[in-house]
C-alpha positions in Angstrom: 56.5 14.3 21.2 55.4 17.4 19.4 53.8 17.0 16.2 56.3 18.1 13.4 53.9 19.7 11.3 52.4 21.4 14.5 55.9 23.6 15.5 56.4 26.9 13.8 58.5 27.8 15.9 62.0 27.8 13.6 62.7 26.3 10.4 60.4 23.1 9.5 61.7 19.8 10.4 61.4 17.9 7.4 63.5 15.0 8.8 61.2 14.7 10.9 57.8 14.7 8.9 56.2 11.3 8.7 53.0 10.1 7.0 50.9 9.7 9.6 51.6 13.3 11.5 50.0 14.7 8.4 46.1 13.8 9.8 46.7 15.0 13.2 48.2 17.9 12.4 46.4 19.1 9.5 43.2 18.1 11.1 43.6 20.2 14.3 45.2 23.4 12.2 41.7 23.3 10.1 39.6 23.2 13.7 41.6 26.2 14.7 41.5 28.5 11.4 37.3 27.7 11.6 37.4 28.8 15.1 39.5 31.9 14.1 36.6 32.5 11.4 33.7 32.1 13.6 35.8 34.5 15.8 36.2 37.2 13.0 32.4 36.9 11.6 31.7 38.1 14.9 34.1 41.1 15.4 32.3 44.3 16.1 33.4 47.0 15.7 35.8 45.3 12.7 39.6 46.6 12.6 42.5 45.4 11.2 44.2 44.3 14.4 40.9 43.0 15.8 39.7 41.1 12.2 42.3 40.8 9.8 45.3 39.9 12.1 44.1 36.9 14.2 42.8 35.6 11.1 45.6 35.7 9.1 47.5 34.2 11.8 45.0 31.2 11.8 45.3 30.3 8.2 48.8 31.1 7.6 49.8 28.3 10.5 47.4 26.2 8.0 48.6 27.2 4.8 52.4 26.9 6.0 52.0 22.9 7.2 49.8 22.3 4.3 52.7 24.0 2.1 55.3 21.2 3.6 53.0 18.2 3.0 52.6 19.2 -0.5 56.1 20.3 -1.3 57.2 16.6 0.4 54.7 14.8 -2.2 56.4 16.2 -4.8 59.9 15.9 -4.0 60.2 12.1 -2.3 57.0 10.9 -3.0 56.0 8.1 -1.6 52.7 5.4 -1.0 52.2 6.6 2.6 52.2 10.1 2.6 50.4 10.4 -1.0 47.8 8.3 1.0 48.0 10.8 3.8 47.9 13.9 1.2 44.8 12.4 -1.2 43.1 11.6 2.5 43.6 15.6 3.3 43.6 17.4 0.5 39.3 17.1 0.0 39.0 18.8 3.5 42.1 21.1 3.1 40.1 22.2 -0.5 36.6 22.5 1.6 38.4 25.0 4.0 39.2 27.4 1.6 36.4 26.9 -0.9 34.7 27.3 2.4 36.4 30.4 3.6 36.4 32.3 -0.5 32.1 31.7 -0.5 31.7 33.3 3.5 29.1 35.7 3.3 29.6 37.0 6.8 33.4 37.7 6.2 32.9 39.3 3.1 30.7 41.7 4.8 33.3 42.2 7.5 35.8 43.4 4.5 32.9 45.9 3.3 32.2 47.5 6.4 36.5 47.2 7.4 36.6 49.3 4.1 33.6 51.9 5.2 35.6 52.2 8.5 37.4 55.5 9.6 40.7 53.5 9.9 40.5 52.6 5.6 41.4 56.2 5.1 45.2 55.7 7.4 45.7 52.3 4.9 49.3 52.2 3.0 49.3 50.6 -0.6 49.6 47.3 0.7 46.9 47.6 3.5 44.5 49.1 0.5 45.5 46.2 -1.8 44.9 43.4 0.7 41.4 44.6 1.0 41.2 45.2 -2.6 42.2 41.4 -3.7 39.6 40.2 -0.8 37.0 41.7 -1.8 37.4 41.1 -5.4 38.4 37.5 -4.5 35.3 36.8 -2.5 33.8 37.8 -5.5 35.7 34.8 -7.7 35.1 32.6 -5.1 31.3 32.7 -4.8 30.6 34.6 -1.6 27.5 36.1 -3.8 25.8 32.8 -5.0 22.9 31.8 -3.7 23.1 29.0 -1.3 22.5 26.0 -3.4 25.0 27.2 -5.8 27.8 28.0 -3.5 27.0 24.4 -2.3 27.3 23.1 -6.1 30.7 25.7 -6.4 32.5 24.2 -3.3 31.9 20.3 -4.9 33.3 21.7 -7.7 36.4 23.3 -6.6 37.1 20.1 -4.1 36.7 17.6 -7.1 39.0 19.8 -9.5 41.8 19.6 -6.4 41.2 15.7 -6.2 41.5 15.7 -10.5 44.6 17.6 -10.3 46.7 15.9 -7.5 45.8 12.5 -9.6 46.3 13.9 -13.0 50.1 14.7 -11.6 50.3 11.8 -9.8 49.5 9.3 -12.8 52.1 11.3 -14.5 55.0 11.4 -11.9 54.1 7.0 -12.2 54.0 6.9 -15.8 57.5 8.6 -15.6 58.9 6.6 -12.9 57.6 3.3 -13.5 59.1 2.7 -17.3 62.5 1.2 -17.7 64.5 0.3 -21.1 67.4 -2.1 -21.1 70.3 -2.1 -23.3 72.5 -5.2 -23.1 74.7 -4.3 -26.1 77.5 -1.6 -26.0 77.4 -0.9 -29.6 73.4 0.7 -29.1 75.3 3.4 -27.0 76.6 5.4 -29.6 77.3 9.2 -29.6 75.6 9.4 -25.7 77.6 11.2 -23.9 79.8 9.1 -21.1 78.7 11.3 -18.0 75.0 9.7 -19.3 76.4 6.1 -20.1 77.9 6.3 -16.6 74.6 7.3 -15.0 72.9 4.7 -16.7 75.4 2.1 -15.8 75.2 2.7 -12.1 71.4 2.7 -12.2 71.6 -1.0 -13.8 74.6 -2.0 -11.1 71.9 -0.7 -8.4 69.3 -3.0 -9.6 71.8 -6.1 -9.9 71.9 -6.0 -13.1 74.1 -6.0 -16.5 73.8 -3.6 -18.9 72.8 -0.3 -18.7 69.6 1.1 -17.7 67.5 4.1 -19.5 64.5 6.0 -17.6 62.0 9.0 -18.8 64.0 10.8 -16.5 65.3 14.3 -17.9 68.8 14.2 -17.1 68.4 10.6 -19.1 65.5 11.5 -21.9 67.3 14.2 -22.8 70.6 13.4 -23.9 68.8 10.0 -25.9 66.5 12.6 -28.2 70.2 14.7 -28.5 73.3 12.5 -28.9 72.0 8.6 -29.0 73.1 7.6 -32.5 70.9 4.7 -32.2 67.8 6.0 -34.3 65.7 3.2 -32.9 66.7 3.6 -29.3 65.7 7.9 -30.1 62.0 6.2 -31.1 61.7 3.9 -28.4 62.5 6.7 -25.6 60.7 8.9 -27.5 57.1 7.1 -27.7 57.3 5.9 -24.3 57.3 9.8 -23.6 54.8 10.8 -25.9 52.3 8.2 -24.8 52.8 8.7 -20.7 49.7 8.4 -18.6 47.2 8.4 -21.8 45.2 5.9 -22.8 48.5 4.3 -25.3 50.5 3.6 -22.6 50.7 0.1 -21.3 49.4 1.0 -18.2 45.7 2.4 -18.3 45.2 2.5 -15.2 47.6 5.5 -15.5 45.3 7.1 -17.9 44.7 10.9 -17.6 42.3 11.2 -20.6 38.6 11.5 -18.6 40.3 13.1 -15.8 41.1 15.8 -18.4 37.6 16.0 -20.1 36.0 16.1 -16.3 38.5 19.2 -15.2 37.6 21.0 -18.0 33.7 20.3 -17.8 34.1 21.2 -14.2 36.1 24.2 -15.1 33.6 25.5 -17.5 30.7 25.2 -14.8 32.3 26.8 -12.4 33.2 29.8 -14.0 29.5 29.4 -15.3 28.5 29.6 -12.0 30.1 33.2 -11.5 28.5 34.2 -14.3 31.5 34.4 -16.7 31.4 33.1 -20.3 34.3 30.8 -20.2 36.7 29.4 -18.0 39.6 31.9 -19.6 37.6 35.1 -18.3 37.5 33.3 -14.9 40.7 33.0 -14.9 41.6 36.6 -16.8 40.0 38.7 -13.9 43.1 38.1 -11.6 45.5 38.9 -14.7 46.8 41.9 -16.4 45.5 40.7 -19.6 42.1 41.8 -19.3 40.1 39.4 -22.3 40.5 36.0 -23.7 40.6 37.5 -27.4 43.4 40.0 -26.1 45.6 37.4 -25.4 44.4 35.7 -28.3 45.6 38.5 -30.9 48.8 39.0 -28.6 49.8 35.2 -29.2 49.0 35.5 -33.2 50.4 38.7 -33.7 53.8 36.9 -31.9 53.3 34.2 -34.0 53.0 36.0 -37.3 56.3 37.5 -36.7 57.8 34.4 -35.7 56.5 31.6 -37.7 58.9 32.6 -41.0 61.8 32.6 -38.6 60.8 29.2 -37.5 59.8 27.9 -41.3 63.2 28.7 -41.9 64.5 27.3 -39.2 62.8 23.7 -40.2 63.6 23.8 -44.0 67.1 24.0 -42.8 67.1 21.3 -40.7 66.0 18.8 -43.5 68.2 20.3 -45.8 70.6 19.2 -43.6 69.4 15.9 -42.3 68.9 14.8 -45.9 72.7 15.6 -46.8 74.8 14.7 -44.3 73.1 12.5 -41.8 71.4 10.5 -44.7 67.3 10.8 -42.8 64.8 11.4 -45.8 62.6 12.3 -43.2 63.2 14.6 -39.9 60.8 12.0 -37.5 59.7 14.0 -33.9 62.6 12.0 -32.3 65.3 13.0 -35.1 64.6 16.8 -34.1 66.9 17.3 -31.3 69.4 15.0 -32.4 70.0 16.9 -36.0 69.3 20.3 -34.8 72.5 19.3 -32.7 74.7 18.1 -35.4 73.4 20.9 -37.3 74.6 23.3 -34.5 77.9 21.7 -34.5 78.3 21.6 -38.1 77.8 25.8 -38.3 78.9 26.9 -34.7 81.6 23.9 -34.4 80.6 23.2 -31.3 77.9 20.9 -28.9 76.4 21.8 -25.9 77.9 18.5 -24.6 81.5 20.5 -25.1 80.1 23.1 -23.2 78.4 21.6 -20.2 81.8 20.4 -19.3 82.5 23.6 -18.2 79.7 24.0 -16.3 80.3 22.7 -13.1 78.1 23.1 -10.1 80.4 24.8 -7.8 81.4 27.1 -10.5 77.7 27.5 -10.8 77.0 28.4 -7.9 79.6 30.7 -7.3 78.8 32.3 -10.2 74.9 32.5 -9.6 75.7 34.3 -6.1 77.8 36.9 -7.3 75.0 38.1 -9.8 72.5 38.1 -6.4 75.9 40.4 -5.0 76.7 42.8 -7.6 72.6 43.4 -8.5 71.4 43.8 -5.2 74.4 43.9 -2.8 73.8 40.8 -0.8 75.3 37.7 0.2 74.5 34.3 0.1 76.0 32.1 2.5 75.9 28.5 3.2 73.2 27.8 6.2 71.9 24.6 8.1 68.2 23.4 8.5 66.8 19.7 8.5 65.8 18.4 4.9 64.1 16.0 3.2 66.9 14.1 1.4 70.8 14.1 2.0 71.3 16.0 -1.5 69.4 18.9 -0.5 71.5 22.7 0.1 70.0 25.4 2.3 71.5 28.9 2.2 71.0 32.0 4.0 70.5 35.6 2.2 72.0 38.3 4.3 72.5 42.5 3.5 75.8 44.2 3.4 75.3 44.7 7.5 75.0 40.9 7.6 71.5 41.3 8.9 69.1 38.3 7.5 67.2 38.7 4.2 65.7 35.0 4.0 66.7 31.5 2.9 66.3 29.0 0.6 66.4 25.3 0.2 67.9 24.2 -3.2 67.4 20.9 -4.5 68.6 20.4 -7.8 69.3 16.6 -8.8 66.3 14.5 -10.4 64.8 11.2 -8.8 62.4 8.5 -8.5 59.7 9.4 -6.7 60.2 13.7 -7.6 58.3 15.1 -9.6 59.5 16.5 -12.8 60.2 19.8 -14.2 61.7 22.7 -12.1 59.9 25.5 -9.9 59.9 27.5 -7.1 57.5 28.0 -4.0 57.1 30.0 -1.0 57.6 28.2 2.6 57.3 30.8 4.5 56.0 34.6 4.1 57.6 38.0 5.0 54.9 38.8 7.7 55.3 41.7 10.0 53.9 40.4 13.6 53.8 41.9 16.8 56.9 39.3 17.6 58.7 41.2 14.5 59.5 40.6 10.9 59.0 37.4 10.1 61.7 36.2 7.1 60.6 34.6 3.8 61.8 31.2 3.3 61.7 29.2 -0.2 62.4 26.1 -2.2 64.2 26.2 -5.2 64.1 22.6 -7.2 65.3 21.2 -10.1 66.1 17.8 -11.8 69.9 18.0 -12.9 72.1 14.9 -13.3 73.9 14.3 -10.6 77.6 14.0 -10.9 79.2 10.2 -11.2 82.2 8.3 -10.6 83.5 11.2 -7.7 83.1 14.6 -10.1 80.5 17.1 -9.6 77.6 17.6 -11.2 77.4 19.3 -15.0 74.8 21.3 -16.7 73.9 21.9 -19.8 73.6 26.2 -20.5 70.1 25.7 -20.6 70.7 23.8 -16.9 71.8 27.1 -16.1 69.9 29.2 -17.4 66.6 27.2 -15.4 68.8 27.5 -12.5 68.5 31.4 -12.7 65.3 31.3 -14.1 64.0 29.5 -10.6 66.3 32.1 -8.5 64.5 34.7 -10.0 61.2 33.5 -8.3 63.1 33.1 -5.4 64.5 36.9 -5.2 61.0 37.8 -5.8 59.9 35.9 -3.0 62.8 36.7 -0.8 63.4 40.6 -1.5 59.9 41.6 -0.6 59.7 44.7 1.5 56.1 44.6 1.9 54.9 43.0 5.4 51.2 42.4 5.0 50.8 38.4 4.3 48.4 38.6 1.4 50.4 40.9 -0.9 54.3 40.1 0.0 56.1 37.8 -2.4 54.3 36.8 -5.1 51.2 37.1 -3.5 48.8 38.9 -4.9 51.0 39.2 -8.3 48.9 38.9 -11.3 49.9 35.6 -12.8 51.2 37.2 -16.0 53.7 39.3 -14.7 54.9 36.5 -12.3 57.8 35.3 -14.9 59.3 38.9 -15.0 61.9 38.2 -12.3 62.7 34.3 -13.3 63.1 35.6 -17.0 64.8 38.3 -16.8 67.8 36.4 -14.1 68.4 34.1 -17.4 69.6 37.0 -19.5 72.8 37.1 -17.1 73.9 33.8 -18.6 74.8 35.5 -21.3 77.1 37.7 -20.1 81.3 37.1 -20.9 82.0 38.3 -17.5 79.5 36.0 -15.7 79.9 33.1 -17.8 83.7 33.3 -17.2 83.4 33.5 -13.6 80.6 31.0 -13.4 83.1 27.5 -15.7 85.1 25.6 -14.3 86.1 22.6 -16.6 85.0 19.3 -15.0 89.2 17.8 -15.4 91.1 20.8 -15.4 89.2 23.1 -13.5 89.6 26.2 -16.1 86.9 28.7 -17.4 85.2 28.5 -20.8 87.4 29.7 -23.2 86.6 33.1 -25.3 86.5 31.4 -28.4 84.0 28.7 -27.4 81.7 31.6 -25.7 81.6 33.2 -28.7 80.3 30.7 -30.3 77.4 30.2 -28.1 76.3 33.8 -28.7 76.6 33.3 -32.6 74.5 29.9 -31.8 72.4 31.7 -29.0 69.6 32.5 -31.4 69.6 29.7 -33.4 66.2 28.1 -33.8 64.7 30.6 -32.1 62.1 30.7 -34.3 61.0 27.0 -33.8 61.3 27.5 -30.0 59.0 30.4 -30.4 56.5 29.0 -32.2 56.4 26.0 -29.6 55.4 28.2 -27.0 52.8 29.6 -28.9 51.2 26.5 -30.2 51.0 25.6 -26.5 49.3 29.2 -25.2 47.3 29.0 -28.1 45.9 25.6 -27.2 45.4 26.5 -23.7 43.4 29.1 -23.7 41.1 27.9 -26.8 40.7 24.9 -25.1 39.7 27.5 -22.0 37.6 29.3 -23.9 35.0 28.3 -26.3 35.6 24.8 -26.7 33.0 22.2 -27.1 33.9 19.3 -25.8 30.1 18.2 -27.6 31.5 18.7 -30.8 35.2 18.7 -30.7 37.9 16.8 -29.1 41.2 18.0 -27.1 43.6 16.5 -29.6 41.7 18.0 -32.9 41.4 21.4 -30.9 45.7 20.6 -30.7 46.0 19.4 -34.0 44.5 22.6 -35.3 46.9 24.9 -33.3 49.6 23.0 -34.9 48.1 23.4 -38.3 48.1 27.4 -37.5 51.4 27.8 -36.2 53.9 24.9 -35.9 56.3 23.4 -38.1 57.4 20.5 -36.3 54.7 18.0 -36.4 54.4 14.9 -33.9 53.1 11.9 -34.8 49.3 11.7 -34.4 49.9 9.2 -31.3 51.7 11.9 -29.4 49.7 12.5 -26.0 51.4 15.9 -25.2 48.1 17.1 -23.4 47.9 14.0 -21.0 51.2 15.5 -19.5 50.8 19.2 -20.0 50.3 18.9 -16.1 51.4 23.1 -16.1 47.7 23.8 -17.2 46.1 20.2 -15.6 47.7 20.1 -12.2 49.5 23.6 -11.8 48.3 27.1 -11.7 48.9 27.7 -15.6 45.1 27.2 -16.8 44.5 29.7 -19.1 47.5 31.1 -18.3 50.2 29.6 -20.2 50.5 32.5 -22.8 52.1 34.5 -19.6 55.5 33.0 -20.4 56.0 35.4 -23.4 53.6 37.8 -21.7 55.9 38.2 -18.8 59.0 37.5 -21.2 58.3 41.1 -23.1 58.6 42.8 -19.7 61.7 41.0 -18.9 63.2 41.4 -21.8 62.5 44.9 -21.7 64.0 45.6 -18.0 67.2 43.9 -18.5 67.7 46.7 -22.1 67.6 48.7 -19.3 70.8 47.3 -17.6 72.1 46.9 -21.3 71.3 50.9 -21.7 73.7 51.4 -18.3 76.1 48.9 -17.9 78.0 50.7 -16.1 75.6 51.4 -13.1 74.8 47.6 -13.0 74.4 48.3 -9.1 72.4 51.0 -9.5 70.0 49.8 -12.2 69.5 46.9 -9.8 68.9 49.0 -6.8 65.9 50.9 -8.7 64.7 46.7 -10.0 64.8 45.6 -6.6 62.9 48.7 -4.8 59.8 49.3 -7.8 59.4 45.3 -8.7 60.9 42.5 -6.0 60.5 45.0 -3.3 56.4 45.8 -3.9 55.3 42.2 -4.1 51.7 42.7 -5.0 51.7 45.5 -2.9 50.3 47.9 -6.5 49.9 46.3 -10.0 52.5 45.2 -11.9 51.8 47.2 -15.2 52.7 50.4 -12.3 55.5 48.7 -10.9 57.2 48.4 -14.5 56.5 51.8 -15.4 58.2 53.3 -12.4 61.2 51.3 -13.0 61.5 51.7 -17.1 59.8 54.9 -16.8 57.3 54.2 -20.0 54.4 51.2 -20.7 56.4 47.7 -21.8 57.7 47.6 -25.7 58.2 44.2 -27.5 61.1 45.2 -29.7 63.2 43.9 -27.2 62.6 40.7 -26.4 62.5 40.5 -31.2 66.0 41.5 -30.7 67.3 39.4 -27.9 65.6 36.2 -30.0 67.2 37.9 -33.6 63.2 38.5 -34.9 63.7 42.2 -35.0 63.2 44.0 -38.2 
């Protein structure tokens, strides 16, 4: 029988995608991509049809069953295949460290840029051999042998670091359990939560009710649980996940984060820049470490009074009416809630009752409709677990745009968090276009006791912030592999589509059409709307000034830090000094799970979230400007920024769509900082 992981012939077959195809298959796709490189180092006279073609074909087929072994170890997890990925992922890492340092094909780029041909390129032909060359660059191609030897240990070792670092947190998560024998502990959680947790107790056997680190259960403990004490427990057992606290150490991310960033350091020392953060900055649109720097204080300057206020008032309040002399890390959620009630009169529990997943859903679609004038439409396609949805994307002539797996409910064995990635690639090939295909996941509650699942507005809001990746990864119009999608986006600008989706959750018309209460079916009322517009800025400042503490941290701790003198936590503990107002205890571990900049692309790069949030902010005024042409605003959206890809930089993308360079006053209004 064919080899799952080997067929690319349709849609993969994750139902049928076993642990031990991974070796077999992933093995004989790295023997053909280095027989397709030996091929193209010896292309003569180089062409794009002759050179660039078969070897994109070779280590897309690579890339693509690499893509479903990764995506299946995080989503159901499990001892045999993350044996089978940590067994693969050194050789999969040497392939491309490998294939970044080849001298002989970064020649073959040179002299396919010195060639007659270069001259005919379009903007994404010109950009593809832009990004290689640059990217050979970046990837060593120039260092003398022993170093390129030295650069390639170092790039396999930091892949190893960060599969385990995520690993040892997706454990820590699963592996922890609370008990609650007595009814009276369950106070003020909401019953949707004390149902969940009842049915994960009956599954086990057992009485009682049981509590994880999962979101869709942490969550609503730091928010409603009146039970201070049950807040703290929940709360530690977070803050001290996979550090050297926990009981556990073998969990214990602590050296695995001194050695990435040691290893980080020397390899950007090895290219010659001064710190990791340049490194990382010459793919970006922020061009230095101390421009980002003053972009993140400057933010901060405007939003720390905001955020100052924002605290006093929450101990005000705590201290009157919910008797706490002291606002602890695990009161903070739980009294800015009953704050929120007390001025807006309303909870976001009230509210996510209206916020039913088919309603959701609908409502998500018809946004993707009246933007871009496409459908979505339920589709078929093998998963990896029963809960999963595929969908089709299809134009007004019903021809097909791309599709999507969407995966929304959280579970042992996921990993948490939400995201989106790329299956397959818009390609044009001699056989045709080939269609993008993405995933889409998330860790909601599922729905109990027969009703359908309900999310929070900020649910929601992640829900569209994810789609948005996805409509940049579906929409592209651009069919050379290394620029469609997100490829070849600079990593700043990458959160303009996610972000700017979420401002549609604010809309009366959309949220109307999107409710449907859990019992009797009917939308969110006016009234209750209202109120979470008046509330929709509240604590803004605080969530602002969380951000920042954590882009701050990142890239100091990218960029000059001396691990010799200093330590991670004091480098953290001085961020906080500068900018936050809410304090954790000094036994929080926050970095041991910050797996965004440890095991995710976001090293150095977590300040892109506001980054990218002042260009969204600032395309959706645009749709405020003309809300009448909502179609048309979206047509122009779709054709100068989903359309391109990487296809020309994104600072020119957003200037043909808004006309002008990107203003922050915006995105000050939208969070009530302006002025």
């Amino acid at each position: 029988m064919t080899n799952p992981l080997l067929d690319f012939s349709g849609l993969p077959r994750f139902d049928k995608i076993r642990a031990e195809h991974i070796a077999p298959a992933i093995d004989r796709l790295l023997a053909d991509a280095e027989a397709a490189v030996a091929a193209a180092e010896a292309v003569a006279p180089v062409a794009w049809d002759t050179f660039v073609v078969p070897l994109d074909d070779a280590t897309e087929r690579l890339a693509r069953a690499w893509n479903q072994v990764t995506h299946l170890e995080a989503v159901v997890n499990t001892p045999a295949l993350r044996g089978a990925y940590n067994a693969l992922l050194p050789k999969v890492t040497r392939f491309w460290s490998a294939l970044g340092q080849n001298l002989a094909l970064y020649r073959q780029y040179r002299a396919l840029g010195d060639a007659p041909e270069a001259a005919q390129y379009d903007d994404a032909r010109r950009k593809v051999l832009e990004n290689a060359l640059r990217d050979f660059r970046l990837g060593g191609a120039e260092l003398p042998e022993a170093q390129k030897t030295r650069f390639g240990e170092v790039k396999e070792e930091l892949a190893s670091l960060s599969a385990k670092f995520s690993q040892n947190v997706l454990d820590a998560t699963d592996e922890y359990e609370f008990w609650i024998k007595d009814k009276q502990h369950l106070g003020g959680l909401p019953p949707d939560v004390v149902s969940a947790a009842r049915a994960a107790a009956k599954a086990d056997d057992e009485p009682g009710w049981k509590f994880t680190l999962q979101m869709p259960c942490y969550l609503p403990v730091q928010t409603y649980a009146d039970d201070r004490a049950l807040r703290e427990t929940l709360y530690h057992a977070n803050a001290v996940r996979a550090s050297e606290l926990a009981e556990n150490d073998a969990l214990d991310n602590s050296t695995l984060i001194d050695r990435i960033l040691a290893l980080r350091a020397e390899l950007a020392t090895l290219l010659g820049f001064p710190s990791y953060a340049a490194y990382s900055l010459a793919t970006k649109m922020a061009d230095t470490p101390d421009e980002v720097l003053h972009f993140l204080r400057d933010l901060a300057a405007r939003a720390k009074p905001h955020a100052q206020r924002d605290r006093a008032e929450l101990e005000a309040f705590a201290g009157e009416h919910l008797g706490l002399e002291t606002v602890e890390a695990w009161d903070l959620a739980y009294a800015s809630e009953k704050l929120k009630q007390a001025r807006y009169s309303f909870s976001a529990q009230e509210v996510k009752q209206y916020f039913t997943e088919p309603a959701v859903l609908k409502g998500l679609f018809c946004v993707i409709g009246d933007l871009y004038g496409l459908q979505v439409e339920q589709d078929t396609a093998p998963t990896w677990h029963p809960d999963v949805r595929f969908y089709r994307l299809v134009d007004g002539a019903g021809a097909l745009v791309g599709q999507f797996y969407l995966d929304l409910y959280a579970r042992e064995g996921k990993r948490g968090g939400a995201w989106m990635d790329d299956c397959r690639n818009r390609r044009t090939t001699t056989r045709g276009e080939q269609t993008p295909l993405v995933y889409l996941v998330c860790n909601f509650g599922k729905g109990v006791d027969g009703k359908p699942a309900t999310f929070s507005h900020n649910d929601v809001t992640t829900l569209f912030h994810e789609m948005g990746h996805g409509l940049h990864q579906l929409l592209t119009q651009v069919g050379e592999l290394g620029v469609a999608g997100i490829n070849g986006v600079e990593w700043d600008a990458v959160e303009l589509p996610s972000q700017f989706m979420e401002n549609f959750c604010w809309e009366w018309s959309r949220v109307q059409a999107m409710t449907a209460h859990v019992d009797g079916g009917e939308p969110l009322p006016r009234a209750l709307f209202d109120k979470m517009v008046a509330a929709k800025n509240y604590q803004s400042g605080m969530a602002t000034v969380r951000q920042l503490e954590f882009g701050l941290f990142d890239m100091q701790l990218h960029s000059g830090f001396d691990a010799a003198g200093d330590t991670v936590l004091a480098l953290l503990d001085r961020v906080r000094a500068e900018v936050a107002v809410n304090l954790p205890p000094e036994w929080n571990r926050f970095p041991h799970q910050f797996s965004h900049i440890f095991a995710g692309g976001y090293g150095a790069g977590y300040y892109s979230y506001k980054w990218a949030e002042v260009l969204s902010a600032d395309a959706y005024e645009a749709f405020e400007e003309a809300p009448d042409k909502v179609a048309e605003t979206g047509a122009r959206f779709r054709h100068e920024i989903l359309a391109r890809g990487g296809s020309r930089g994104a600072a020119e993308n957003f200037r043909a769509f808004r006309g002008r360079a990107p203003r922050i006053d915006a995105l000050l209004r939208h969070a009530g900082m302006a002025g």
